[in-house]
SERO-4910 file (N, C-alpha, C, O; in steps of 0.05 Angstrom, whole numbers):
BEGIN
 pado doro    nc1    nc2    nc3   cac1   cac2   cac3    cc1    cc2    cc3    oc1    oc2    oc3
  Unk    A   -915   1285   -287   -920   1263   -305   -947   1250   -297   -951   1246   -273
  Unk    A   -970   1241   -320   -990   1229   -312   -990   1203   -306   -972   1188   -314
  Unk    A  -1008   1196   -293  -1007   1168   -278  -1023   1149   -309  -1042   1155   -324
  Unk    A  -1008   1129   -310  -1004   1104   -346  -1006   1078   -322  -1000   1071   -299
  Unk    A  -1021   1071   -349  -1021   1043   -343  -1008   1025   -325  -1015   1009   -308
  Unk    A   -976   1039   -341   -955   1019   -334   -944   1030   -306   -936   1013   -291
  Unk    A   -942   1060   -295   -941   1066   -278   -955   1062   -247   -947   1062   -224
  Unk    A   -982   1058   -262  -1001   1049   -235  -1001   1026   -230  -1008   1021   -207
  Unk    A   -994   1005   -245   -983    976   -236   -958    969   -237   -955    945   -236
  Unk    A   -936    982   -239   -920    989   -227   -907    963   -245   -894    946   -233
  Unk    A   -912    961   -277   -912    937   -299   -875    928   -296   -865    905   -292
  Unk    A   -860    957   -301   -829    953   -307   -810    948   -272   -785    952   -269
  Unk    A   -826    940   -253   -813    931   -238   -823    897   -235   -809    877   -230
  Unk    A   -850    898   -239   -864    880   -243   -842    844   -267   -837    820   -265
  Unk    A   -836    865   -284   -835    849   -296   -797    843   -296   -789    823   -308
  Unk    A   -782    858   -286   -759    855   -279   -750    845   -252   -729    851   -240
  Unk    A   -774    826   -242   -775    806   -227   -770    776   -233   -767    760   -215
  Unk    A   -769    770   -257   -764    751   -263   -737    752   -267   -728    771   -279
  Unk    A   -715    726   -256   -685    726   -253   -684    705   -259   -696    695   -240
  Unk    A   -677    681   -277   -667    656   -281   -645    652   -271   -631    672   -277
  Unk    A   -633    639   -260   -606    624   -250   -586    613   -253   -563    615   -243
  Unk    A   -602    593   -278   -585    572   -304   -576    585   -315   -579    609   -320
  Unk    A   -554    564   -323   -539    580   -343   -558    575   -381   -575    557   -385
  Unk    A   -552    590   -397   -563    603   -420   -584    630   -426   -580    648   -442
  Unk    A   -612    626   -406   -615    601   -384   -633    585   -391   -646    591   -411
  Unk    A   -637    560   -377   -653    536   -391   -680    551   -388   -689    566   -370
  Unk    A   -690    540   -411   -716    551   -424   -744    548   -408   -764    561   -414
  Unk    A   -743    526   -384   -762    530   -368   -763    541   -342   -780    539   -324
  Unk    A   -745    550   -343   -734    566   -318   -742    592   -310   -739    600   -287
  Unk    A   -757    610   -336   -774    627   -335   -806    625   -331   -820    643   -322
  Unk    A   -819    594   -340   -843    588   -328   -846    583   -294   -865    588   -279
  Unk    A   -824    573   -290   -825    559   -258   -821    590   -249   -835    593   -228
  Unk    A   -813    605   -254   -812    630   -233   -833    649   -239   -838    666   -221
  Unk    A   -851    650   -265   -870    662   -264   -893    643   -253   -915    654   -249
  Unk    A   -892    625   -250   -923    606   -244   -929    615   -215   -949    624   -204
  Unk    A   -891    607   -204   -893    618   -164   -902    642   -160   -920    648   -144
  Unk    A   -887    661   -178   -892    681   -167   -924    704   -172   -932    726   -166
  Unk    A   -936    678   -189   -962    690   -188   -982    680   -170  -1001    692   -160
  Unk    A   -975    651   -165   -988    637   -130   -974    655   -114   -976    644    -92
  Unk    A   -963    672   -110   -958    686    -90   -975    704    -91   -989    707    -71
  Unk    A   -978    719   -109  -1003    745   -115  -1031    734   -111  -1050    744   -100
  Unk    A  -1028    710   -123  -1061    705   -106  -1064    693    -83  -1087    689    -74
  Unk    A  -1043    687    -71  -1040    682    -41  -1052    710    -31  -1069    711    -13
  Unk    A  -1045    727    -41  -1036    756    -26  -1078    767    -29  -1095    778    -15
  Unk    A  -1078    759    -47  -1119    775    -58  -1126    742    -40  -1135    747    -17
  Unk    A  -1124    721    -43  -1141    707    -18  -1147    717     12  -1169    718     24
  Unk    A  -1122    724     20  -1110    731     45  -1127    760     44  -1140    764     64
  Unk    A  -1128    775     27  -1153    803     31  -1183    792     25  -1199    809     31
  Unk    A  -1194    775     17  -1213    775      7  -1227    762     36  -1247    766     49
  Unk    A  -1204    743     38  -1218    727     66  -1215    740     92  -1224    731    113
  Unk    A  -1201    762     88  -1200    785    114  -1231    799    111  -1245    799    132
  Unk    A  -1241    811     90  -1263    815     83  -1285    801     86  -1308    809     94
  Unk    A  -1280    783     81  -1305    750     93  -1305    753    115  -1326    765    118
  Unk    A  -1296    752    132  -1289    749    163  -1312    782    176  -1332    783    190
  Unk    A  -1298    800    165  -1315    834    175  -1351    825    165  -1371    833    177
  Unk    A  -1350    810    143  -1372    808    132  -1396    792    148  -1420    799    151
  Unk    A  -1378    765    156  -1384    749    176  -1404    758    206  -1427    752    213
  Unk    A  -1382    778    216  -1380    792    242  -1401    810    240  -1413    816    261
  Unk    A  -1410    824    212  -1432    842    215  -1462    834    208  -1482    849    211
  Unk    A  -1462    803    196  -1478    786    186  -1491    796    162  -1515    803    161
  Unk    A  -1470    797    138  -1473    812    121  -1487    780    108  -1479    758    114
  Unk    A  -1497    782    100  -1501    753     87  -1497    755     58  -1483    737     48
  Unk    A  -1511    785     37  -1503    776     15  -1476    779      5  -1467    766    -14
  Unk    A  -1463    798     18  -1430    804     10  -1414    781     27  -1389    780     26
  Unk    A  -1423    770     36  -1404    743     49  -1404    727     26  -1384    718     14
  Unk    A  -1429    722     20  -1435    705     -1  -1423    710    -35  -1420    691    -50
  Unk    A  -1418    733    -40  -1399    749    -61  -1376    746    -57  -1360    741    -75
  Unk    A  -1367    748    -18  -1334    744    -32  -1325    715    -35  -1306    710    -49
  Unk    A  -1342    695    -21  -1346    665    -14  -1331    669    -57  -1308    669    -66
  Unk    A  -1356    670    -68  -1357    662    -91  -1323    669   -106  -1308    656   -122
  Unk    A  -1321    686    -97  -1294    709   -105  -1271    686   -101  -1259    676   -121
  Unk    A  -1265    679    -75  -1255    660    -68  -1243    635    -78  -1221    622    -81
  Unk    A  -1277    634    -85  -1275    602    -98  -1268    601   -128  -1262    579   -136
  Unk    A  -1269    616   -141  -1261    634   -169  -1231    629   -167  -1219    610   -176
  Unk    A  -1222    648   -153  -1184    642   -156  -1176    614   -148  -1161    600   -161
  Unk    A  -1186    610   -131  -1174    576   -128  -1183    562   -143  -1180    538   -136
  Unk    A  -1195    564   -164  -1204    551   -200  -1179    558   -208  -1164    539   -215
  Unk    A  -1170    581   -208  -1157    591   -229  -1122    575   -215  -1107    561   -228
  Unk    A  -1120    580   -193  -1094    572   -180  -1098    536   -182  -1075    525   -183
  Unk    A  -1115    520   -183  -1117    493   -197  -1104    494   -224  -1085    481   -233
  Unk    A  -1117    512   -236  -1116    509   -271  -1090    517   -271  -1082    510   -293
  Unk    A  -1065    533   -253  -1047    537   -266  -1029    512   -270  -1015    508   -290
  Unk    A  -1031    498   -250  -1024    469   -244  -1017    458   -271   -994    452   -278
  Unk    A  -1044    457   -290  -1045    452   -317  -1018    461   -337  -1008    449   -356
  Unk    A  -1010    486   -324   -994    505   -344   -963    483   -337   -948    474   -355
  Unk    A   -960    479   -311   -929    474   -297   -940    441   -310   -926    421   -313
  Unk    A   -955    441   -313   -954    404   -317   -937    402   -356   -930    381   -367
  Unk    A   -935    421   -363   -927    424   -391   -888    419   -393   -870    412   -409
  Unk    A   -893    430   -364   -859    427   -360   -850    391   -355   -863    381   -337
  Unk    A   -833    375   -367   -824    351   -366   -805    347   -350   -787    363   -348
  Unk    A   -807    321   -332   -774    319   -311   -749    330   -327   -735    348   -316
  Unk    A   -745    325   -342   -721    335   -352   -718    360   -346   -704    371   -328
  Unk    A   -733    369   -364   -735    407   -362   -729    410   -343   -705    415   -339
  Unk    A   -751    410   -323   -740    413   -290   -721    406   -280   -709    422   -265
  Unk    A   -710    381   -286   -681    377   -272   -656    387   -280   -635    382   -267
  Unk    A   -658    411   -313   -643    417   -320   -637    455   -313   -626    474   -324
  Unk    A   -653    449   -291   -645    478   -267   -653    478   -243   -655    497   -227
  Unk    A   -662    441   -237   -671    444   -210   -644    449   -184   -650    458   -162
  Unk    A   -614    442   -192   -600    451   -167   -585    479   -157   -568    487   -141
  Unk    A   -613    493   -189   -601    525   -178   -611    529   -158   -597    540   -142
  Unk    A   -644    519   -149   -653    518   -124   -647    512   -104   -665    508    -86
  Unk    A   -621    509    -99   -611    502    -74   -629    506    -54   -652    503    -62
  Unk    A   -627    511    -30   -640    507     -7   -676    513     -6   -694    508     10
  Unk    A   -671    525    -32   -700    539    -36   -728    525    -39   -724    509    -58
  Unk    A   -747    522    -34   -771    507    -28   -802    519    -29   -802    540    -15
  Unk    A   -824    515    -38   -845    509    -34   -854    524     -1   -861    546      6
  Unk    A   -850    497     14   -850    504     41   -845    520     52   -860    523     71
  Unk    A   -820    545     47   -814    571     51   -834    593     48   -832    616     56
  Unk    A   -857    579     31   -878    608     24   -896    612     49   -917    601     58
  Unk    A   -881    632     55   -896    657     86   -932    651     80   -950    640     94
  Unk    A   -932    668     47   -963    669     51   -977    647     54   -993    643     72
  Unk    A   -971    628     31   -987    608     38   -986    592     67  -1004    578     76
  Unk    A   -961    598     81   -973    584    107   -993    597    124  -1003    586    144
  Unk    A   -998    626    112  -1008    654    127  -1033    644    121  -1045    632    139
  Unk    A  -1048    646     90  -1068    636     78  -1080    608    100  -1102    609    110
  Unk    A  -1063    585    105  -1070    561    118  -1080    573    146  -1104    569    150
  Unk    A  -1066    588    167  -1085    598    185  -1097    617    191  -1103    624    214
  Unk    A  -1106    634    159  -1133    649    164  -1152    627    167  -1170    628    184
  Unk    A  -1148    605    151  -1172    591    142  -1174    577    167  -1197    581    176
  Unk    A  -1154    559    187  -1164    557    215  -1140    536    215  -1143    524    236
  Unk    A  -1115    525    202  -1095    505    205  -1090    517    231  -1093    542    231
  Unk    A  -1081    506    258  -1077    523    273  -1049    508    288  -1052    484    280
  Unk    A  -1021    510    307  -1010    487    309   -978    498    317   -972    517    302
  Unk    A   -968    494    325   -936    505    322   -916    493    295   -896    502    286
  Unk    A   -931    468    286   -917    453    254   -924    481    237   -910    486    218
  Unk    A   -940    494    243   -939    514    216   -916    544    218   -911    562    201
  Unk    A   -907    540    243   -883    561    249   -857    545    241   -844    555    222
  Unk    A   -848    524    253   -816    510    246   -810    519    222   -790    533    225
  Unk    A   -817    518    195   -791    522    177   -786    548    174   -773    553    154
  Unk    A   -794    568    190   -798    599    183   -783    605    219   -793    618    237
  Unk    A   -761    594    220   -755    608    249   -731    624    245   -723    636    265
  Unk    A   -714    628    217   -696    636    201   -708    666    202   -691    684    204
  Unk    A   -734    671    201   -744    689    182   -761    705    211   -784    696    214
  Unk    A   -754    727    233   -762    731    259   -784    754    245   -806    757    257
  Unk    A   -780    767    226   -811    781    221   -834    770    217   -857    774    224
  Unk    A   -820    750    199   -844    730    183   -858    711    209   -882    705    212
  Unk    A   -842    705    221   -845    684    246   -870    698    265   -891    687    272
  Unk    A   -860    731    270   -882    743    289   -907    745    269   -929    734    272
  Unk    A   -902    756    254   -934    761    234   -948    730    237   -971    730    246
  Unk    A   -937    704    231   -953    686    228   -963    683    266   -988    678    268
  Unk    A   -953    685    286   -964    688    310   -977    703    318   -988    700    340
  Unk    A   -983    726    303  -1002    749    311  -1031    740    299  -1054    746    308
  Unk    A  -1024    718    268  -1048    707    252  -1051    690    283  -1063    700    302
  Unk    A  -1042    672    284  -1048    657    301  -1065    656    329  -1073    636    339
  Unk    A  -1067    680    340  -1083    690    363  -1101    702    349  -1114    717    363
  Unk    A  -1113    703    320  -1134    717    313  -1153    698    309  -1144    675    312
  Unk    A  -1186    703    302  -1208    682    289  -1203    677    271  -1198    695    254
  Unk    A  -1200    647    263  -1194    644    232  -1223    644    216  -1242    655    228
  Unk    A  -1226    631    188  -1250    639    184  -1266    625    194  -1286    638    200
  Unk    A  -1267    600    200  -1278    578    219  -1290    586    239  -1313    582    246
  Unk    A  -1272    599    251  -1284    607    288  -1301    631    275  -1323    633    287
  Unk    A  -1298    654    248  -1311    679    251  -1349    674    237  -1370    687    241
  Unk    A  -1342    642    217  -1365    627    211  -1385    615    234  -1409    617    238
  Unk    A  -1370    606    244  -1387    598    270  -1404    611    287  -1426    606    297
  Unk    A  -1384    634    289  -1387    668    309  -1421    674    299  -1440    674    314
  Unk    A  -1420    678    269  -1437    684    259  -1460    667    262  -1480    675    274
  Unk    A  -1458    638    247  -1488    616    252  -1495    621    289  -1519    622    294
  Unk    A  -1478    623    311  -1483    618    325  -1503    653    329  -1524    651    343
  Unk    A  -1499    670    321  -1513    700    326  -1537    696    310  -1552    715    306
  Unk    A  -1540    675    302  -1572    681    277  -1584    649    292  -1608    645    289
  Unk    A  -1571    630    306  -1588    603    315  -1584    605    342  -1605    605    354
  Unk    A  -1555    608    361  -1547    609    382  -1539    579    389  -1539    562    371
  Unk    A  -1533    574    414  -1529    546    426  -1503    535    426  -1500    511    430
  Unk    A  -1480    553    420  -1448    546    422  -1445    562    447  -1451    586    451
  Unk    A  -1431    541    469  -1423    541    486  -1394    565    489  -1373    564    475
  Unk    A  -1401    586    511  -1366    609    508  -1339    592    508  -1315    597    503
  Unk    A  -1349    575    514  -1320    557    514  -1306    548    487  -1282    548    479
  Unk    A  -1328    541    477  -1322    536    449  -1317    563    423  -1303    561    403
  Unk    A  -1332    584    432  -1330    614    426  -1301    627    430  -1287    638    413
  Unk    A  -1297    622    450  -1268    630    464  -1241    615    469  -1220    622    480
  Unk    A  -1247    595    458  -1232    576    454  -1195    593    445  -1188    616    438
  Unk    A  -1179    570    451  -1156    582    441  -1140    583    422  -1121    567    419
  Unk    A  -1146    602    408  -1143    599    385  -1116    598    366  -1114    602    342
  Unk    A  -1100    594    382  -1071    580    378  -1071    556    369  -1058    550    349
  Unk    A  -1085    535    383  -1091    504    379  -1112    497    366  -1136    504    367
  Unk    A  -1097    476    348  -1121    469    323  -1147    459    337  -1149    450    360
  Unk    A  -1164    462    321  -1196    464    324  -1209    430    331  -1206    412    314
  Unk    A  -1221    426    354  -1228    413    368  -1254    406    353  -1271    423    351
  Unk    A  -1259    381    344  -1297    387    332  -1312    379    357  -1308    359    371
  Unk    A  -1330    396    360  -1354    397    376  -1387    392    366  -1397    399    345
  Unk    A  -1399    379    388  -1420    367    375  -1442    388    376  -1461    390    361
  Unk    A  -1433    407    405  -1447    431    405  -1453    447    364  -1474    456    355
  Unk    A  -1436    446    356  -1421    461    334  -1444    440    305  -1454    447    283
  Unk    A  -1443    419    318  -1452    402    293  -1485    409    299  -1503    413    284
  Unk    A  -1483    408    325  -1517    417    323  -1522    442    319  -1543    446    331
  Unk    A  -1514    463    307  -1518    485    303  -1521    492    282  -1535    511    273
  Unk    A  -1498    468    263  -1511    471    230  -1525    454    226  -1526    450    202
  Unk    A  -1544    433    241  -1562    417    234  -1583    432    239  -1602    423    226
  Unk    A  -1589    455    255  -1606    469    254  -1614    495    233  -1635    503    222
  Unk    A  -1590    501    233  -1587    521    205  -1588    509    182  -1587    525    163
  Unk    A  -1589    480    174  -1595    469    147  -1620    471    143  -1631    478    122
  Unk    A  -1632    462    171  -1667    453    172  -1683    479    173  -1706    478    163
  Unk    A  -1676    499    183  -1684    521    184  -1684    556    178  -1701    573    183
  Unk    A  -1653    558    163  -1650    577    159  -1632    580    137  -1608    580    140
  Unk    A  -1648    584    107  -1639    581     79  -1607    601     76  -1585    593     69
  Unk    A  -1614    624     81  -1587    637     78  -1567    623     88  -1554    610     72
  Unk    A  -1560    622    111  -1539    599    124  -1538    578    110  -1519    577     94
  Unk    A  -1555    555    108  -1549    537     96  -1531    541     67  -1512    526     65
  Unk    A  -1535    555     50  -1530    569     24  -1492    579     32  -1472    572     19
  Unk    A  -1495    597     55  -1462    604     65  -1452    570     74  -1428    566     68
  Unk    A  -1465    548     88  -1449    532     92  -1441    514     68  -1419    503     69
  Unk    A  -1456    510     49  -1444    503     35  -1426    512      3  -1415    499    -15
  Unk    A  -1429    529      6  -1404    547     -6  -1377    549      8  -1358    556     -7
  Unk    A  -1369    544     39  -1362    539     58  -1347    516     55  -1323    515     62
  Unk    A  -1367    488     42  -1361    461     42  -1345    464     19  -1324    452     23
  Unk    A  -1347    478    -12  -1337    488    -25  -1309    496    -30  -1295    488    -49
  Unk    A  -1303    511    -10  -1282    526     -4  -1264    500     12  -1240    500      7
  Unk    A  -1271    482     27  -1254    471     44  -1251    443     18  -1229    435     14
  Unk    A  -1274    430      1  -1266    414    -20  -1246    431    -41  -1230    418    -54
  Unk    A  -1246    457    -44  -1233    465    -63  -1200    462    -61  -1185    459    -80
  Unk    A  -1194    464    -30  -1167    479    -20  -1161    437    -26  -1143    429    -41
  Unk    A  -1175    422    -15  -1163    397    -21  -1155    386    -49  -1139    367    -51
  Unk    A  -1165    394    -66  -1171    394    -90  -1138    402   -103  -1126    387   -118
  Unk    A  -1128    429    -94  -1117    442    -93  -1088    416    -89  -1073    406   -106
  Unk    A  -1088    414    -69  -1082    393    -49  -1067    375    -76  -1047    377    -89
  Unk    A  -1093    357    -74  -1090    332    -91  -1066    347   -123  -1041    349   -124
  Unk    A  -1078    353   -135  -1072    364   -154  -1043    370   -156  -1031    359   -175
  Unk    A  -1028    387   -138  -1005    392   -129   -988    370   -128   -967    368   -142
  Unk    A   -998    353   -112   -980    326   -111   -989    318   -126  -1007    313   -111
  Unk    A   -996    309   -149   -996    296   -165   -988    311   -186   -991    301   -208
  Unk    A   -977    339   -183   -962    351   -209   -924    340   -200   -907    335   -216
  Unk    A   -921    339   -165   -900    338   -159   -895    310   -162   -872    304   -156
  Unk    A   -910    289   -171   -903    264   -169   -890    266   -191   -866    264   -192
  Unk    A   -908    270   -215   -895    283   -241   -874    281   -250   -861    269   -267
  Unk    A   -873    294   -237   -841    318   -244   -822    304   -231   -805    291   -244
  Unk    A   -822    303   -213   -790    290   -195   -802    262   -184   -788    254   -165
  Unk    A   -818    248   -188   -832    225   -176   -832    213   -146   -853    211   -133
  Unk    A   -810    206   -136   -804    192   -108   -780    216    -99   -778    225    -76
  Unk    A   -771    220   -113   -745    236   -104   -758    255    -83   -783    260    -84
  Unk    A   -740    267    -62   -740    283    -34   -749    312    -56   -746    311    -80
  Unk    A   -755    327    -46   -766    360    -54   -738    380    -49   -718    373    -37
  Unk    A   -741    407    -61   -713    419    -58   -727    432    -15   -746    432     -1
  Unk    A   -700    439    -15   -696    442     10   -702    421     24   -715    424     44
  Unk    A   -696    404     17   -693    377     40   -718    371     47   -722    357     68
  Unk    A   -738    379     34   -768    365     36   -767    343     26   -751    334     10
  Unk    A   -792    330     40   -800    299     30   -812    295      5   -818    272     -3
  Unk    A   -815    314     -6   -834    318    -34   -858    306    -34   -875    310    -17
  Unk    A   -861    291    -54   -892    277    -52   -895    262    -32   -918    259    -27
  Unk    A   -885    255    -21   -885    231      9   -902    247     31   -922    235     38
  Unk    A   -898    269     39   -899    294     52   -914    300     45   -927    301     66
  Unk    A   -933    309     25   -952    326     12   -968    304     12   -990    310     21
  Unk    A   -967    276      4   -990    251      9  -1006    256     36  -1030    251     38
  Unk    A   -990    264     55  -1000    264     75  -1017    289     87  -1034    284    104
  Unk    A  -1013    310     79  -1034    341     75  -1056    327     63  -1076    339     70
  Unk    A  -1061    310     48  -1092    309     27  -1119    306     56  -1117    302     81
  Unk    A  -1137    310     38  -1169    307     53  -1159    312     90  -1160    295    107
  Unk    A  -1153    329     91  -1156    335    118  -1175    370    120  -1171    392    111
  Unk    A  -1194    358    137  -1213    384    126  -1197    406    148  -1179    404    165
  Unk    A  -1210    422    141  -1207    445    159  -1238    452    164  -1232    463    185
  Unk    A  -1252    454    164  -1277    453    169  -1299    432    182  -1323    434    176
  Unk    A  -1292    415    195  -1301    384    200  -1325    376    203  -1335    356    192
  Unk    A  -1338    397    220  -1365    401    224  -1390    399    201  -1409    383    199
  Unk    A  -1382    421    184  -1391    421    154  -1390    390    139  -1402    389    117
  Unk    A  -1380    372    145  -1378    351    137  -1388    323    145  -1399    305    134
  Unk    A  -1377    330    179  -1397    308    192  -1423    321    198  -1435    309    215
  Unk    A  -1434    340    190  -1472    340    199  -1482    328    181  -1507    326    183
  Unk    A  -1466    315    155  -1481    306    136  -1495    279    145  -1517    273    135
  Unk    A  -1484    264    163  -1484    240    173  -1526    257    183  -1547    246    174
  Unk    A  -1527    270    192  -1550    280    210  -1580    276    191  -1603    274    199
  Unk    A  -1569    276    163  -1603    279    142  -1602    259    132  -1619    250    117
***
């Protein structure tokens, strides 16, 4: 048999993924499981693209860094805008299959906590609700002893300007990221003097406004919808998620601005 369309994307398993819960079943019950389960697929192409940023980084590729940068920042447009789609759904709707979700949650998504420390979240809060789950638990600890993109960005300005201390290079990269002034002077030098870099850091600045963006947006779809009320699986819901906003992951990129 030849290889079809539907065979090479593999369409009829694809699409007999979707399972509603409710009973009939209630009519929005098929958006909420396709919206997740397509933030999961672009969890999954972030998580490669920024593996690719990182090799790109390391070999000081500058214009394919700068391609997948863009690539990047492209899906997380598109994963904003779906926001738009779930905002169509009304409290009601939602509450008229939210306790099929029993224990089930947001917070449970592997990738996206995977996604949070490529980018450099670094911390043992990002292991606890995943201690149920002993594969998923080691994969996010194996992320966790790796460069996220932070440290593999740095790696790089510091191979084209120099002046980051091994300490700060070698740092441990289990524990969230320390800002250093060594670090701030390295992109005050690469603004003033070296156009390509400057151009990657702020595409960079980009990427870390985008993911907050992201952020904001979220909670304020979840205020929405269930307003004050706790989140399924015994989350705090918006209470909880207020408190994720504007926290950079990139800090540096932000305070050198203070420098011009």
């Amino acid at each position: 048999m030849s290889l079809t369309y539907s065979s090479y994307l593999k369409i009829d398993e694809l699409l007999a993924a979707q399972t509603p819960l409710s009973e009939g079943p209630e009519h929005d019950e098929m958006l909420f499981i396709i919206i997740h389960q397509v933030y999961e697929l672009w969890f999954k192409s972030m998580i490669h693209e920024l593996e690719y940023l990182q090799k790109n980084f390391e070999t000081g590729d500058v214009p394919t860094s700068y391609a997948t940068l863009k690539r990047v920042l492209t899906i997380l447009k598109v994963q904003v805008g779906q926001i738009d789609v779930l905002e169509t759904m009304s409290p009601l709707s939602f509450k008229s299959f939210r306790s099929r979700l029993e224990s089930s949650s947001g917070f449970q998504s592997l990738q996206f906590r995977e996604l949070e420390i490529v980018l450099g979240k670094r911390g043992p809060q990002a292991l606890e609700i995943h201690h149920e789950n002993p594969a998923g638990l080691a994969k996010l600890r194996r992320r966790m002893e790796e460069p996220s993109v932070y440290d593999s960005f740095i790696a790089f300005l510091n191979n084209r300007r120099g002046g980051v201390p091994q300490e700060v290079l070698n740092r441990d990269r289990t524990q969230p990221w320390t800002p250093s002034e060594a670090v701030e002077k390295l992109m005050v030098d690469a603004y003033q003097h070296d156009p390509e870099a400057t151009q990657l850091c702020e595409r960079m600045v980009d990427l870390d406004e985008g993911l907050q963006e992201w952020r904001y947006r979220h909670v304020k779809m979840v205020e929405r919808t269930i307003g004050s009320k706790p989140g399924t699986g015994g989350s705090m819901g918006a209470e909880y998620l207020r408190t994720t906003l504007f926290q950079s992951l990139f800090p540096e990129l932000w305070s050198v601005r203070t420098q011009f």
